[in-house]
C-alpha positions as CSV (number, residue, x, y, z in Angstrom):
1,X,17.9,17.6,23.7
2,X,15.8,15.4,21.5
3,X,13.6,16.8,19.7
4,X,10.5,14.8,18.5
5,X,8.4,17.3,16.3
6,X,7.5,16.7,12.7
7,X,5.4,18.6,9.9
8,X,2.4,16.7,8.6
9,X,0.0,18.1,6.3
10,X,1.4,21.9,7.0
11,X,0.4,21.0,10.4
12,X,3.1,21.6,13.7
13,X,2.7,18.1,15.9
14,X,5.6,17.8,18.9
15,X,5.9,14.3,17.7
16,X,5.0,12.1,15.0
17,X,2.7,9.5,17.0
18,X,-1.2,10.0,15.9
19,X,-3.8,8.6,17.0
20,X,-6.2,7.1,14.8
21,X,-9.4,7.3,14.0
22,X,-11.4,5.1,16.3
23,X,-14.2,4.5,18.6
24,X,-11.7,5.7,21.4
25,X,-11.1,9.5,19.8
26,X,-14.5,9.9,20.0
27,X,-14.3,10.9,23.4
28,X,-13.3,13.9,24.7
29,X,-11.4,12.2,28.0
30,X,-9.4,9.9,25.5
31,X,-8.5,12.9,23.3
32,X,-7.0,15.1,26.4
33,X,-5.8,12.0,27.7
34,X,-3.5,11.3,23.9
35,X,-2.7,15.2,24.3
36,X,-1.0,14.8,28.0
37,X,0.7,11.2,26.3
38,X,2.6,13.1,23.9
39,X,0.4,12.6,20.7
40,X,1.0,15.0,18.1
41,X,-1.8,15.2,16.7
42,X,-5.6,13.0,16.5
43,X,-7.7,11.9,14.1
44,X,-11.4,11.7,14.9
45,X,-13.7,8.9,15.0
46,X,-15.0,9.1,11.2
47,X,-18.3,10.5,10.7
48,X,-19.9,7.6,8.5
49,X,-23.0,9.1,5.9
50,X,-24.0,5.5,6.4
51,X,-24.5,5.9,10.1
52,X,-26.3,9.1,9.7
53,X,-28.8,7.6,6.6
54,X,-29.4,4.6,9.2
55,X,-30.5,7.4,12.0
56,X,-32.5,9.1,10.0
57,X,-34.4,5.6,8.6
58,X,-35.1,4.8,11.6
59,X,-36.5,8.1,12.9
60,X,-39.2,7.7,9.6
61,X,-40.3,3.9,10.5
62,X,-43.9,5.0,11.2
63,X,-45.8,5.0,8.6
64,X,-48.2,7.8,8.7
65,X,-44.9,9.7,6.8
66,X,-45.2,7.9,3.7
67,X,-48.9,9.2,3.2
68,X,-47.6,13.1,3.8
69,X,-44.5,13.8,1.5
70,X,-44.1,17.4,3.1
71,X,-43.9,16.1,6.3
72,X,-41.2,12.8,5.4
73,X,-38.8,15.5,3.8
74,X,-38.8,17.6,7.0
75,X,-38.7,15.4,9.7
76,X,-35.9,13.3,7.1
77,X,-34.0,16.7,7.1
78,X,-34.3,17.4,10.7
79,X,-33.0,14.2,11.5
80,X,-30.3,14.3,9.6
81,X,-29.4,17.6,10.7
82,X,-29.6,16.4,14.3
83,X,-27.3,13.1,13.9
84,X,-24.8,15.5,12.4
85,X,-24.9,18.4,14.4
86,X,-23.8,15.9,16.9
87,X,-20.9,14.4,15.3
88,X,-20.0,17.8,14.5
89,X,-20.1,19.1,18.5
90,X,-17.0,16.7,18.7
91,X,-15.0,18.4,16.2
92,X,-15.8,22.2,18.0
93,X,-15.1,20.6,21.4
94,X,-11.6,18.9,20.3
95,X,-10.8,21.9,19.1
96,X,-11.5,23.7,22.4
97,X,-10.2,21.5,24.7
98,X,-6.9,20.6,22.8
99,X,-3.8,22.3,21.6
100,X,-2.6,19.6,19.4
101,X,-4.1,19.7,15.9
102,X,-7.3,18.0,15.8
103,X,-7.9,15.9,11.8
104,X,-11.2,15.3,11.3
105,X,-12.3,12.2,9.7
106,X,-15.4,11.2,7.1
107,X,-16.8,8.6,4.7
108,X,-19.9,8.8,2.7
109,X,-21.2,6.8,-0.6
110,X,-23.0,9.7,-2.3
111,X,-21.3,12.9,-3.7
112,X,-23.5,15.2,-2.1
113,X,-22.4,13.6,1.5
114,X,-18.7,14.2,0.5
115,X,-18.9,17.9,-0.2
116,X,-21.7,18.8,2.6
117,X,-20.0,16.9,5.4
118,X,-16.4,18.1,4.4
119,X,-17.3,21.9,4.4
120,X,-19.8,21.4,7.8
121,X,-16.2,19.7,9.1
122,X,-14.1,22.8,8.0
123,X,-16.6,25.2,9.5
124,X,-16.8,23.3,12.9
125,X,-12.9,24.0,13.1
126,X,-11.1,21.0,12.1
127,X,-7.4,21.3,11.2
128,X,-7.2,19.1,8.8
129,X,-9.5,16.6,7.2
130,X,-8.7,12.8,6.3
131,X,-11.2,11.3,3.5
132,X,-11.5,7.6,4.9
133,X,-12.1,6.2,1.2
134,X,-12.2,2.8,-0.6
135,X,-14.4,1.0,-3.1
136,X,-14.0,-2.9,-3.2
137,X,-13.8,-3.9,-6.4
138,X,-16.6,-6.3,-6.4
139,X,-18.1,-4.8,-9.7
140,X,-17.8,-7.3,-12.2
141,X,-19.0,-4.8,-14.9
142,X,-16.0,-2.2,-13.8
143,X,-12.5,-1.9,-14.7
144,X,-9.8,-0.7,-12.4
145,X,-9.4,2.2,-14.7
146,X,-13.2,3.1,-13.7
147,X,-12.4,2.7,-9.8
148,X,-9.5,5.1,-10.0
149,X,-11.6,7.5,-11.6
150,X,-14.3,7.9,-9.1
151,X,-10.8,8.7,-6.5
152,X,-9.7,11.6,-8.7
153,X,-13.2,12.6,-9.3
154,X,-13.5,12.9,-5.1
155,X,-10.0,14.7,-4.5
156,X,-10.9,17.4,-7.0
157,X,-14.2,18.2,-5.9
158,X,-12.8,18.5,-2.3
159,X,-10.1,20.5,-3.4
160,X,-12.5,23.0,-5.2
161,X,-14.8,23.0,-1.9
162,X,-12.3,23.2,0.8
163,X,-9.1,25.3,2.4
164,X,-8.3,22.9,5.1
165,X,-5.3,20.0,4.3
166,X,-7.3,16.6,3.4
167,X,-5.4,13.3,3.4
168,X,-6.3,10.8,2.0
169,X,-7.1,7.1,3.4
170,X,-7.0,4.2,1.3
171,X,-5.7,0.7,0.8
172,X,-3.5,-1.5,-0.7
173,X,-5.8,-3.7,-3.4
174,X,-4.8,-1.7,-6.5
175,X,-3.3,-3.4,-9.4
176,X,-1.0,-0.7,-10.2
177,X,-0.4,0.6,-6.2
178,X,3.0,2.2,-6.9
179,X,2.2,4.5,-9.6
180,X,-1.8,5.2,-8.2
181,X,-0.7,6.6,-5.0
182,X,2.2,8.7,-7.2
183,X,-0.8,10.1,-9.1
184,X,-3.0,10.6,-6.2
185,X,0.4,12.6,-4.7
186,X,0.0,14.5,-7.5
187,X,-3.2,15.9,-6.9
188,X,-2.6,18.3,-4.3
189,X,-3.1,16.8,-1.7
190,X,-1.7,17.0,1.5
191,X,-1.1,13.3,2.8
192,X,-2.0,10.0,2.3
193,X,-2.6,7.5,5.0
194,X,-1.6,3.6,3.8
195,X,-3.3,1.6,4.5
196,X,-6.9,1.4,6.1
197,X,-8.4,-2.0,7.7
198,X,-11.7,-3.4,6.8
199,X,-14.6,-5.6,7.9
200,X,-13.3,-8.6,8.0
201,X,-16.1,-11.3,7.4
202,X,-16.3,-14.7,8.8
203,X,-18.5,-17.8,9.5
204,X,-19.8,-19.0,12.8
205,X,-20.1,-22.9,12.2
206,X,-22.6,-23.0,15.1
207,X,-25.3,-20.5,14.4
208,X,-24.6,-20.4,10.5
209,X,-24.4,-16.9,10.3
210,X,-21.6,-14.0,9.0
211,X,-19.9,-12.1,12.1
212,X,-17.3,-9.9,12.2
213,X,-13.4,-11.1,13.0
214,X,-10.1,-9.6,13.1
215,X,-11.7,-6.0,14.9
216,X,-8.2,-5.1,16.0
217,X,-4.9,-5.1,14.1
218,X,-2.0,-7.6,14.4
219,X,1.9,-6.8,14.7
220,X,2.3,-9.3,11.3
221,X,0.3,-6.9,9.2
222,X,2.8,-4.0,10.2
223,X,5.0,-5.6,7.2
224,X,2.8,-4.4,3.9
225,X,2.9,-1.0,5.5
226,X,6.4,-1.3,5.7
227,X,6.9,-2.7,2.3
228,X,4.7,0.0,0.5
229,X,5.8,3.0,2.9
230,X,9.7,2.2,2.3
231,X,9.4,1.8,-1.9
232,X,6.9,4.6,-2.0
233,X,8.4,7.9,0.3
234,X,10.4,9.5,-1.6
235,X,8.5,8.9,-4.8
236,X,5.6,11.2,-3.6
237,X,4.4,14.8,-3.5
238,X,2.4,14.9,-0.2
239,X,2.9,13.6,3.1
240,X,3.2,10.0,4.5
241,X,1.5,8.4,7.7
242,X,1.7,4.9,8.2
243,X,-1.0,3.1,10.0
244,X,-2.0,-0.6,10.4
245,X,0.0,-3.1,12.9
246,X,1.5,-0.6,14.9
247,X,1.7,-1.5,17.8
248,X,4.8,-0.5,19.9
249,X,7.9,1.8,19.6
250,X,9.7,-0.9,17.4
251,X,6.9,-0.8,15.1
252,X,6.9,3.0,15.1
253,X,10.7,3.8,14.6
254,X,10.6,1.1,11.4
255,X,8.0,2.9,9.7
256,X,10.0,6.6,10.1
257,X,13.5,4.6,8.9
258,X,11.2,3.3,5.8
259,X,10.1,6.9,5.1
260,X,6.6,7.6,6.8
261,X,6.2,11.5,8.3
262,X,3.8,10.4,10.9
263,X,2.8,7.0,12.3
264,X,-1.3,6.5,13.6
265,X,-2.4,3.8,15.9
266,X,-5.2,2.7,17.4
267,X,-5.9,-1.0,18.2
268,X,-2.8,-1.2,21.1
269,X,-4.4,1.6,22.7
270,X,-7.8,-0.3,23.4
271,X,-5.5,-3.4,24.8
272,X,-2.7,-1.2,26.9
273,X,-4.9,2.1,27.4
274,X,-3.8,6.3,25.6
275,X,-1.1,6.4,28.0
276,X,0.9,3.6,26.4
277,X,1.8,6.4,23.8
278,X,3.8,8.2,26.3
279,X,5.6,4.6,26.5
280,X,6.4,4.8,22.9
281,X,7.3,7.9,22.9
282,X,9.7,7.3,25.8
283,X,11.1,4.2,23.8
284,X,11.6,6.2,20.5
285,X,13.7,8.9,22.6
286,X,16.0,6.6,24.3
287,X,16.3,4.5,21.0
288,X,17.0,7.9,19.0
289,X,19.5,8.8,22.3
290,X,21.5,5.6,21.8
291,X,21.8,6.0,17.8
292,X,22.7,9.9,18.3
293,X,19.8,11.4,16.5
294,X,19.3,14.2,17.6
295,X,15.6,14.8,15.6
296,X,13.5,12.8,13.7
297,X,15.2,14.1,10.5
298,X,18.0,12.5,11.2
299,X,17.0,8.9,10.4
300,X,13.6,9.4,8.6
301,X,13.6,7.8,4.9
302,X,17.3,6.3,6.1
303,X,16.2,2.9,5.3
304,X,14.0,3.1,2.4
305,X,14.6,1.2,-0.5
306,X,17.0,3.5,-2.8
307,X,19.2,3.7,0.8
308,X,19.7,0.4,1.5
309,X,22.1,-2.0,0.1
310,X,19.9,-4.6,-0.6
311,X,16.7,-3.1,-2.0
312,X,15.5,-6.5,-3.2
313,X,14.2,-6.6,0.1
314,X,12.0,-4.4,-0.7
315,X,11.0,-6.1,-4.1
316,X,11.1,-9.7,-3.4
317,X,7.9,-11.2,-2.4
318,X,8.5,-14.6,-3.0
319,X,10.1,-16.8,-0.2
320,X,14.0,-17.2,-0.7
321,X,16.1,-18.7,1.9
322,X,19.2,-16.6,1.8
323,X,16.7,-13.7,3.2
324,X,15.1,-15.1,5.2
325,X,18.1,-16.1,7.4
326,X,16.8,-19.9,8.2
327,X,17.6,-22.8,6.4
């Protein structure tokens, strides 16, 4: 019988697809909806400080507040306290209504957000938490060395506050990404999750004004995952789960063979609906059935780059013909 389960982050899941964090497992439906699918696990919509800060500002637009500084630092509190007491009803409701291990996600700008939004998240029952984290470098006054700081700062401050598994989400603009992430494995940490997407800006030519582009992911940016998650999988001490252009079986299976423990998607699952992850999943077993793998084991890391014979392929970023296989 093929057997689909996987360890990630201590955690038991019955296979290694995730959902990711997303505006769809914010909902309770979608999340019982991924457990029935064959998910393994889910990671929360992330609760944003930003989102909450925005809440609260607008709660305290009238003005009388100002003139009353008793009254702004209540009603400020309360708000706050409301917006996320909300977010955090998610989290206790997940946890009731699934059986699959629920990973709460979060990102804040201030370091008091990070420590009392991580602990509310491991008292609301979460299994797991997943620090959604990155810092563009757009300080001209900053050095890399001072942006990696402020990521080893975070990890040990969360590790001194909580008892839940945290992963950690970031991305792939480092200077030095090979031997960061080995560092960051080093930490204690449980996972980390390469690579999260961004706003992507753009210009509309007709209203002269920025918009968003690019909300969903694209099969073509599956390859830097690949890339990173194949030299980097057995170089680590934590957990690996891929994430970023997944978006079928094919996609899925190549990240396992390049080393990830778990795989997340989201953006196929707005354009095909949850249940398409049962259709993975079914594609994954019939794949495994016709190689003779029996469980995941059996073909995880088997293609990374210190297995294959042509590791270069790894390495080589610069377009040669002879790999490319056209002329």
């Amino acid at each position: 019988m093929t057997d689909l389960s996987v360890t990630y982050m201590g955690l038991k899941l019955k296979s290694p697809l995730i959902l990711g964090s997303c505006g769809l497992s914010n909902s309770i439906r979608k999340l019982q909806e991924a457990e029935r699918a064959g998910f393994g696990a889910v990671v929360l919509k992330s609760i944003f400080e930003e989102e909450i800060s925005r809440e609260v500002t607008s709660a305290l637009k009238s003005d009388s507040y100002l003139e009353h500084s008793q009254s702004y630092d209540y009603i400020s509190q309360y708000q706050e306290q409301i917006s996320f007491d909300r977010l955090l009803n998610t989290v206790r409701i997940a946890k009731e209504s699934l059986s699959i291990p629920v990973i709460a996600s979060i990102n804040c700008f201030s370091t008091g957000g990070w420590m009392k939004y991580a602990k509310a998240i491991e008292e609301a029952g979460a299994d797991a938490l997943e620090v959604n984290y990155f810092v563009l470098p757009a300080d001209f006054d900053k050095t890399a060395g001072d942006y990696q700081a402020g990521y080893f700062k975070l990890v040990e401050a969360l590790k001194r506050e909580l008892s839940i598994p945290i992963g950690l989400k970031t991305s792939s603009y480092f200077t030095d990404l090979a031997h960061f992430m080995q560092q960051l494995s080093y930490t204690g940490i449980a996972a980390l999750v390469l690579f999260n997407r961004f706003h992507s800006p753009d210009i509309n030519l007709d209203t002269l004004e920025f918009s968003a582009s690019n909300n969903f992911s694209r099969q073509e940016e599956l390859a830097n995952t690949l890339r990173w998650v194949g030299l980097l999988s057995e170089k680590l001490r934590c957990d690996l789960s891929a994430t970023t252009g997944v978006h079928d079986a094919a996609g899925m299976i190549k990240l396992l063979l390049a080393g990830a423990d778990t795989v997340q998607a989201a953006s196929v699952f707005y354009q095909k609906g949850i249940e398409y992850g049962a259709v993975m999943l079914n594609d994954l077993k019939a794949w495994m059935d016709k190689h003779e793998f029996s469980a995941i084991n059996d073909f995880k890391a088997k293609l990374n780059y210190t297995r294959i014979e042509q590791p270069d392929a790894y390495f080589r970023i610069q377009f040669m013909k002879y790999m490319s296989g056209i002329e």
